[in-house]
Every structure is written in C-alpha cells, then in structure tokens.
Backbone bond lengths (Angstrom), bond angles and torsions (degrees), N, CA, C in turn:
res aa  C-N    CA-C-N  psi(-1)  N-CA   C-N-CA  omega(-1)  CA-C   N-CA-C  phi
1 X - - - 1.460 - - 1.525 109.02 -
2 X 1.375 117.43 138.30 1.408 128.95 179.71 1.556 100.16 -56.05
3 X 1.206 117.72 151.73 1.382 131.92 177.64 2.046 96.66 -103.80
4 X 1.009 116.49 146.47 2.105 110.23 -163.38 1.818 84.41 -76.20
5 X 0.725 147.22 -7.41 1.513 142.39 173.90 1.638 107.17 -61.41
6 X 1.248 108.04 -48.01 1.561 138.74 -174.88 1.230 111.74 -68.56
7 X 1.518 116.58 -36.82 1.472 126.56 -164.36 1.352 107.57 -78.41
8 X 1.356 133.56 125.33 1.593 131.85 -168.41 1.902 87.81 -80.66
9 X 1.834 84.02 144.21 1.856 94.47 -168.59 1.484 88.03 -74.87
10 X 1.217 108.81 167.52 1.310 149.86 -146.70 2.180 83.70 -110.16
11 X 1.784 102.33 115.33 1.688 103.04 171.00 1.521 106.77 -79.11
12 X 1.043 126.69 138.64 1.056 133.52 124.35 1.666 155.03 -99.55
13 X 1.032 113.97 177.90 1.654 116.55 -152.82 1.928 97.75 -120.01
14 X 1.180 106.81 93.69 1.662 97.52 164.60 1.571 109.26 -104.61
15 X 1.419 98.39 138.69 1.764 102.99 -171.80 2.044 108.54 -121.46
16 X 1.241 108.93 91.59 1.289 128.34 -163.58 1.702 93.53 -86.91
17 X 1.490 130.38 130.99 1.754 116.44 153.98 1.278 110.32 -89.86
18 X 1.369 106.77 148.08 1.346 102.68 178.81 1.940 102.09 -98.13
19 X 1.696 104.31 122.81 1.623 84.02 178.34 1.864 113.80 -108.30
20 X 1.375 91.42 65.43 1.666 98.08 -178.01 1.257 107.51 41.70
21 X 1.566 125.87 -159.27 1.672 129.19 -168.16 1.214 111.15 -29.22
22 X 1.672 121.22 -41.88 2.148 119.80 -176.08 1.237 85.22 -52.03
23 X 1.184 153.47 -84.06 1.686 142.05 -125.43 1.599 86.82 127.56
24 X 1.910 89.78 -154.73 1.808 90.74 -161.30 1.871 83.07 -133.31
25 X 1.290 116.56 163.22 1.019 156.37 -171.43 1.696 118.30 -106.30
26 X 1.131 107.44 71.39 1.847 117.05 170.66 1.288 132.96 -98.67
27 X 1.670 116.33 -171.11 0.935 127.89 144.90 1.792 123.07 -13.37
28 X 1.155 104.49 -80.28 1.701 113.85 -168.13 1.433 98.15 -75.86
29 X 1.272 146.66 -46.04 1.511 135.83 174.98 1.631 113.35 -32.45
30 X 1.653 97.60 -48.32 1.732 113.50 -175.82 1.108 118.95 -53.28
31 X 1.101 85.65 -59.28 2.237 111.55 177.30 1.345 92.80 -38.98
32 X 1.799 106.63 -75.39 1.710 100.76 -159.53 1.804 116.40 -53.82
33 X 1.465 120.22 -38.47 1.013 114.97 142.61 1.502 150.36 0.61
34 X 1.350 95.28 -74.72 1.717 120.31 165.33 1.389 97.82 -57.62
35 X 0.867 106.15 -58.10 1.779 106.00 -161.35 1.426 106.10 -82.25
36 X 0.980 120.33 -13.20 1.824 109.10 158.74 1.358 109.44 -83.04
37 X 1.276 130.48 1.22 1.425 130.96 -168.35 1.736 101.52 -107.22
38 X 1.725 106.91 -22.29 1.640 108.87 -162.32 1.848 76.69 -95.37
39 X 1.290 130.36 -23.82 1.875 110.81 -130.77 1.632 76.21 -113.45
40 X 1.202 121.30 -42.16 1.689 127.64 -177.72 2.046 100.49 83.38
41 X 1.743 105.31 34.02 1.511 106.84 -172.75 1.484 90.79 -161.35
42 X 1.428 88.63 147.28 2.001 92.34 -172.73 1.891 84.79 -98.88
43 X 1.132 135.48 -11.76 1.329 153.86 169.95 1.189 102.40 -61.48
44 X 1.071 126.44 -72.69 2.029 134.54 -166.71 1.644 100.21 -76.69
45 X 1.371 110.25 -32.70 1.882 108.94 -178.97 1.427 101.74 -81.20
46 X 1.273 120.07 -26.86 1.778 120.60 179.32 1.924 97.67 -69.07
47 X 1.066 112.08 -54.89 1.802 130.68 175.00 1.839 110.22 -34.25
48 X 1.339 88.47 -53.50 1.552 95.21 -175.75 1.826 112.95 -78.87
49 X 1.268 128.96 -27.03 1.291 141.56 178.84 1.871 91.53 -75.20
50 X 1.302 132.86 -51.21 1.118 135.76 -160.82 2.054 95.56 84.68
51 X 1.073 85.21 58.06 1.736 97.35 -171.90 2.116 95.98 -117.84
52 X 1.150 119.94 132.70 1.382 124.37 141.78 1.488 122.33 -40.57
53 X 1.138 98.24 134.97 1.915 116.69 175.08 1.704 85.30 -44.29
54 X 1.200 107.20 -84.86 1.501 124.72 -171.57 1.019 108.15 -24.36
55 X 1.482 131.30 -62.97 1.636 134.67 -159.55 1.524 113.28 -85.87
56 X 1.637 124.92 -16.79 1.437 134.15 145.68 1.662 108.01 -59.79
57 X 1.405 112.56 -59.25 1.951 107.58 177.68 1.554 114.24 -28.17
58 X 1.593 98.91 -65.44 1.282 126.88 -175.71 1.479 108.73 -28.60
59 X 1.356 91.89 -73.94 1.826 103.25 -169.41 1.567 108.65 -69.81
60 X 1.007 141.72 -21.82 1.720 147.08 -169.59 1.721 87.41 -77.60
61 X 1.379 121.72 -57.78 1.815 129.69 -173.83 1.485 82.66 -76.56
62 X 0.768 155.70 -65.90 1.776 133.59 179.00 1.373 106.69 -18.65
63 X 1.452 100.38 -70.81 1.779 122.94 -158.86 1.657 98.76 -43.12
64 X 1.974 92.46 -56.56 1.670 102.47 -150.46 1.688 95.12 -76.40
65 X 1.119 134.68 16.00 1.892 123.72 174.14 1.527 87.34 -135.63
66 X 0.790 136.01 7.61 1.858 133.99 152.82 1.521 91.70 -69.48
67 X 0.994 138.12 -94.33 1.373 143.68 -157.20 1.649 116.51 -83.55
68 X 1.080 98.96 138.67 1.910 111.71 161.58 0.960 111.66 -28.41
69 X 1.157 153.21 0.91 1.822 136.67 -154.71 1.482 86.96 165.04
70 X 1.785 106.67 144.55 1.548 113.55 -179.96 1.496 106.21 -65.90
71 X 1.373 115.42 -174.77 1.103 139.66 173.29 1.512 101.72 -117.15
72 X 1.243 103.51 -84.32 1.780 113.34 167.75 1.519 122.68 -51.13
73 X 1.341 140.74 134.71 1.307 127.24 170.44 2.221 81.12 -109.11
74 X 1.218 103.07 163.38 1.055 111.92 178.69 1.761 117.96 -141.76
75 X 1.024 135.88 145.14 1.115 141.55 177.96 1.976 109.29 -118.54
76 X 1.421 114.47 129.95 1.556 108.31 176.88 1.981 94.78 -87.91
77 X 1.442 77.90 167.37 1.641 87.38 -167.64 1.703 105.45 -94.87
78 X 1.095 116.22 138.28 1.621 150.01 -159.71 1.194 109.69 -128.86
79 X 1.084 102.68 -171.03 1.745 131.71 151.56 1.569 92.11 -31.24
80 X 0.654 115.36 -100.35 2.056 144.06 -160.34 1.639 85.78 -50.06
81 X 0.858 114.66 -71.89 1.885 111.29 168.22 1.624 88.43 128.21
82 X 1.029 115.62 163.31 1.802 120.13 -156.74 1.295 94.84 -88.52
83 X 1.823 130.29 -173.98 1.185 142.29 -179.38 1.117 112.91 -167.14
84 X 1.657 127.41 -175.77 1.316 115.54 157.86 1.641 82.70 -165.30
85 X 1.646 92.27 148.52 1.691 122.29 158.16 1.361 122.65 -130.71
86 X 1.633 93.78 165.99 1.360 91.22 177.86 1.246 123.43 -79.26
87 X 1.517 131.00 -174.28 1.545 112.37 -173.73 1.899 90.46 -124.03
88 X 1.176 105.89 -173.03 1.534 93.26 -173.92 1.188 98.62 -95.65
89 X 1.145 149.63 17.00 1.358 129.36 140.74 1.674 128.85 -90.53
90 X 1.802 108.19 -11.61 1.356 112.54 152.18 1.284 139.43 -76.12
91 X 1.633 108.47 -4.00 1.440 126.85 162.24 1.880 103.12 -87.68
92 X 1.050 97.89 -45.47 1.691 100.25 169.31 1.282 127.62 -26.06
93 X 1.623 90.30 -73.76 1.629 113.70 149.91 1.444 144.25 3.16
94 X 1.739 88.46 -82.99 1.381 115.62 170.57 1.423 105.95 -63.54
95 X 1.347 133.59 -34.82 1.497 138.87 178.87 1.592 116.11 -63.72
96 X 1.536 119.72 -44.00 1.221 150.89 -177.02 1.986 88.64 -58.69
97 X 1.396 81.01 -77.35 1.792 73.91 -155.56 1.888 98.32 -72.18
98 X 1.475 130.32 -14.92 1.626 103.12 -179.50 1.762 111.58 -66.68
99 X 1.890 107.03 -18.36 1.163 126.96 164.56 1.905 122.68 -35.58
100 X 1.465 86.97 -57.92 1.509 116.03 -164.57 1.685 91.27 -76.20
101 X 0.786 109.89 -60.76 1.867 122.19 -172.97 1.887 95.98 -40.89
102 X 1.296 107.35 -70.58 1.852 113.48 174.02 1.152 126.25 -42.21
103 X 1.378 112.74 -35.92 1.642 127.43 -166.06 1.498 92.80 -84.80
104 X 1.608 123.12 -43.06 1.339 122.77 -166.39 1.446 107.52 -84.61
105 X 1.195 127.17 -10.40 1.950 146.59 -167.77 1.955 84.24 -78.50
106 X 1.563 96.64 -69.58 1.388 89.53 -171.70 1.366 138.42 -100.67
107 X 1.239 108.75 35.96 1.460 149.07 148.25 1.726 117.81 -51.01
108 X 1.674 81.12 -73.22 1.242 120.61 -169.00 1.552 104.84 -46.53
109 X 1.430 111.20 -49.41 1.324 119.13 -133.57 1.512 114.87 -39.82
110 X 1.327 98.27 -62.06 1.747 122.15 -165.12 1.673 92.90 -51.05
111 X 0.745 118.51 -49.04 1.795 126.35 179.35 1.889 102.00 -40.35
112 X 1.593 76.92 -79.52 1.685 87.51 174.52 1.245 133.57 -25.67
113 X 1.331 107.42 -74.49 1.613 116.67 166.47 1.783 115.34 -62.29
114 X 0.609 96.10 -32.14 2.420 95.50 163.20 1.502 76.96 -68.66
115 X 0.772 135.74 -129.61 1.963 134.48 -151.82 1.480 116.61 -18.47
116 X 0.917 129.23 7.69 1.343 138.43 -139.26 1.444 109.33 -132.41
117 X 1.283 109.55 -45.65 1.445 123.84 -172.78 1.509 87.15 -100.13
118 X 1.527 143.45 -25.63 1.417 137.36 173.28 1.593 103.76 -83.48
119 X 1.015 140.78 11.92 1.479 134.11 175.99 1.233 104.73 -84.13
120 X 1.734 121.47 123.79 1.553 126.66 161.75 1.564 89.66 -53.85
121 X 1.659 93.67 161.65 1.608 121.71 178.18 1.717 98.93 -72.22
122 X 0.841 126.97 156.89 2.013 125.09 -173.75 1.423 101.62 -80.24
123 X 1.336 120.96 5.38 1.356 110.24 170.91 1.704 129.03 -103.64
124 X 1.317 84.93 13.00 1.603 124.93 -178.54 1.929 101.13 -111.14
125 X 1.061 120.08 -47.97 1.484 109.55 160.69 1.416 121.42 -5.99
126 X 0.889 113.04 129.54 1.486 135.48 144.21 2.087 113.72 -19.96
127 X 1.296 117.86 91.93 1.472 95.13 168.71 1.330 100.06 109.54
128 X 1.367 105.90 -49.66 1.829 107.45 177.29 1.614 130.12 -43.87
C-alpha cells in the first residue's frame, strides 16, 4: 500500500473572474457570501472564515460598487442590533458563479486527468 507521501496530490481547478478595476470574484468572496446568508451577520460569517470584521467589510463594499445593485443589504446595529442579507441578486450571484465553477469542472476534465496521470507522487516534489 502507498504510503500518502507516495500518493500523487490530487489537481485542482480554482475558477476566480476577473472584474477589471472591481477586483476578481472567487472561491472565498462566495464562501463569505454563503455564510452571511446562513449567520444573517458579515460579523459571525467573518468569525466562521477566521476572517476580520474589517477584511469581511472590505470585500462585501468591494462586491456592492462592483455591480449595479448591492449584493449585501446591511443594517447598523441599534436597539434590535444590526444585520446583513443577501439581496436577490447576491443569491443570484452565488448561483451564477457555482454555475460557472460546474460548467468549467466539466470542461476541464479530459485536460485534468491527462495532467493527472503525469503528476510525480509529492514525494518526488521539489524540496520534499
């Protein structure tokens, strides 16, 4: 039996948009996303990423002046204490690109696996 040293790593496919001057649109934008949609707080979705208040703010005001129409609606905290949701085009969003991500997975594939079956085992790496 292969020892996981032996085992050639596993490729993967990250599919980032680039939206000219806004920045680009990934993986981790989505996530935080999701999780402002499960937590109903860009605070508790920053918590769960192990993300800063600040560096969740950041990227949500990225998102919402990237596009025509917010992503995030936001509430400041009060009485009732603040919140935030998504808007239906930041659920859109998330639909759009898990769309784009699938379509590009099985695109990819035949590529993938040709590189795939040519990958030294990681114990052949560089450094290892």
């Amino acid at each position: 039996m292969a020892t996981a040293s032996e085992v050639s790593p596993c490729i993967s496919l990250i599919v980032r948009v680039d939206l000219g001057p806004h920045g680009r649109l990934g993986p981790g934008k989505i996530l935080l996303l999701e999780r402002i949609a499960e937590t109903g707080s860009i605070s508790a979705a920053a918590r769960t990423m192990n993300m800063s208040y600040r560096q969740a703010w950041d990227l949500v005001d990225q998102l919402n002046r990237a596009f025509d129409e917010p992503v995030v609606s936001s509430q400041t905290g009060g009485k009732s204490g603040g919140g935030a949701a998504l808007t239906d085009f930041g659920r859109n969003l998330i639909e759009l690109y898990r769309d784009l991500v699938e379509r590009t997975r099985k695109a990819a594939e035949p590529n993938v696996s040709a590189m795939q079956v040519k990958l030294r085992p990681a114990s052949e790496a560089e450094g290892v």
